[in-house]
C-alpha positions as CSV (number, residue, x, y, z in Angstrom):
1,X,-29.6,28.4,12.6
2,X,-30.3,30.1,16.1
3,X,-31.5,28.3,18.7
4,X,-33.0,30.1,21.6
5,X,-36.4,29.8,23.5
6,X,-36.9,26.3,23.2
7,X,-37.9,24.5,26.0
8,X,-36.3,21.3,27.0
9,X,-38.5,18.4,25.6
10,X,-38.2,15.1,24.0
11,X,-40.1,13.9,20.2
12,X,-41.8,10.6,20.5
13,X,-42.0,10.3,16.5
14,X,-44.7,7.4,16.8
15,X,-46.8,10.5,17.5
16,X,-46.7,12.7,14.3
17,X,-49.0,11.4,11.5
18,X,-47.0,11.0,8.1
19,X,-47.2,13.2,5.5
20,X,-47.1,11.4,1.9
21,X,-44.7,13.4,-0.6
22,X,-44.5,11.7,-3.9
23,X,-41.4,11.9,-5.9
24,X,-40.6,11.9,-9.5
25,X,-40.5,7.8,-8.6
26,X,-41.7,6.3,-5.4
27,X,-42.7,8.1,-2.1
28,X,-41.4,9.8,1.0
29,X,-43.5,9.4,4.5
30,X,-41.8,13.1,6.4
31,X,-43.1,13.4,10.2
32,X,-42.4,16.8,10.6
33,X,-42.1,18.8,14.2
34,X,-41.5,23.1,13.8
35,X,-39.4,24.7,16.4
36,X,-39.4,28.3,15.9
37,X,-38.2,28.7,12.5
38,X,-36.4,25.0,12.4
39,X,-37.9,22.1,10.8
40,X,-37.4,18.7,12.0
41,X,-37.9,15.5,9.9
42,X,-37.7,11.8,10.3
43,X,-38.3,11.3,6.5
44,X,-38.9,7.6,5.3
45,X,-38.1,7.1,1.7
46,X,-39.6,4.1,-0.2
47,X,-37.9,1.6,-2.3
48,X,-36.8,3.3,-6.1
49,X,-37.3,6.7,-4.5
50,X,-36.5,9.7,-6.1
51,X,-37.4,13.5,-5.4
52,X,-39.2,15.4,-7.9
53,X,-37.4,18.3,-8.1
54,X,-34.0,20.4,-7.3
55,X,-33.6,21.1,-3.6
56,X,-31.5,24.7,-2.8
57,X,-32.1,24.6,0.7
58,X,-30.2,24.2,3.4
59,X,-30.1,21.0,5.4
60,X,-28.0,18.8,8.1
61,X,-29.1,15.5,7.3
62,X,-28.2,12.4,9.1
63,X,-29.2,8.7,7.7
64,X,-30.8,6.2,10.3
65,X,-31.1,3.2,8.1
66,X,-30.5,2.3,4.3
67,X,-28.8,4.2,1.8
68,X,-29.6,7.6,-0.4
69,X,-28.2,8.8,-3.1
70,X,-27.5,12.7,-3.6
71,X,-27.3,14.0,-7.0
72,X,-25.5,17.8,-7.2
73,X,-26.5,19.6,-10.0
74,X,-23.1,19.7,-11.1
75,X,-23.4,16.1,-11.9
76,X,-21.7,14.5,-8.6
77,X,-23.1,11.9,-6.4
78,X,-22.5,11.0,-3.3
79,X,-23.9,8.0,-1.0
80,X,-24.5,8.5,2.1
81,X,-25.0,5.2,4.1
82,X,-26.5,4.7,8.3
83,X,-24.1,6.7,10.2
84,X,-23.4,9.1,7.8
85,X,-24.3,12.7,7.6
86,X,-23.9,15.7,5.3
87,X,-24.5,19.2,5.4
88,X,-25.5,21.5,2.6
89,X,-25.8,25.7,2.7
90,X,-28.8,27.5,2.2
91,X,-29.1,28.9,-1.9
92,X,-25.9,26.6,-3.0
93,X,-25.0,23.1,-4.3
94,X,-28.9,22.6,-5.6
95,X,-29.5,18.9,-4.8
96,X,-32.1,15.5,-5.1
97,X,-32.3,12.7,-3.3
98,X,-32.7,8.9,-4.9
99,X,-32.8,5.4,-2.9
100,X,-32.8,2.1,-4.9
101,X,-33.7,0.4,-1.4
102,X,-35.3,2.9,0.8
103,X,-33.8,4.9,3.8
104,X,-34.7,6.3,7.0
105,X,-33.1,9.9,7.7
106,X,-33.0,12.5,10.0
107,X,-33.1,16.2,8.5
108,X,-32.5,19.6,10.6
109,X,-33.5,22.8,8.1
């Protein structure tokens, strides 16, 4: 990620309608704001959430509230929890998102 000819400015998320995504089980609300050619989400996921498909894209993805599960192809899970992050390459480590309870995250691609 390059950053470069972005003006200073802040996001007031209350703003951006929400976009419904449905999973394979349950829903995701994304608000979505493009800078050049980075994507920023506040991304909402519902109670028994989980994403329909493998992900291979690259992400930095920071949890507001709740807790997420992410599955790795390779069969491991990890839980990210508020105040966690993770970061995942671009092409590698093909991953999906699940949330028994829901979660609020932050996601930077």
């Amino acid at each position: 990620m390059h950053l470069t000819n972005i003006p200073f400015e802040t996001i007031d998320w209350e703003n951006f309608e929400k976009e419904r995504h449905n999973g394979e089980t349950g829903v995701a609300y994304w608000r979505v704001k493009h800078v050049g050619d980075v994507r920023i989400r506040i991304v909402e996921y519902s109670a028994n959430y989980k994403a329909d498909h493998w992900c291979e894209k690259g992400h930095i993805v920071h949890c507001l509230d709740g807790e997420m599960i992410t599955e790795l192809k390779d069969g491991r899970q990890i839980t990210l929890r508020k105040g966690m992050s993770y970061l995942v390459e671009d092409g590698n480590y093909p991953h999906r998102s699940f949330s028994k309870n829901g979660a609020t995250l932050l996601i930077i691609d």
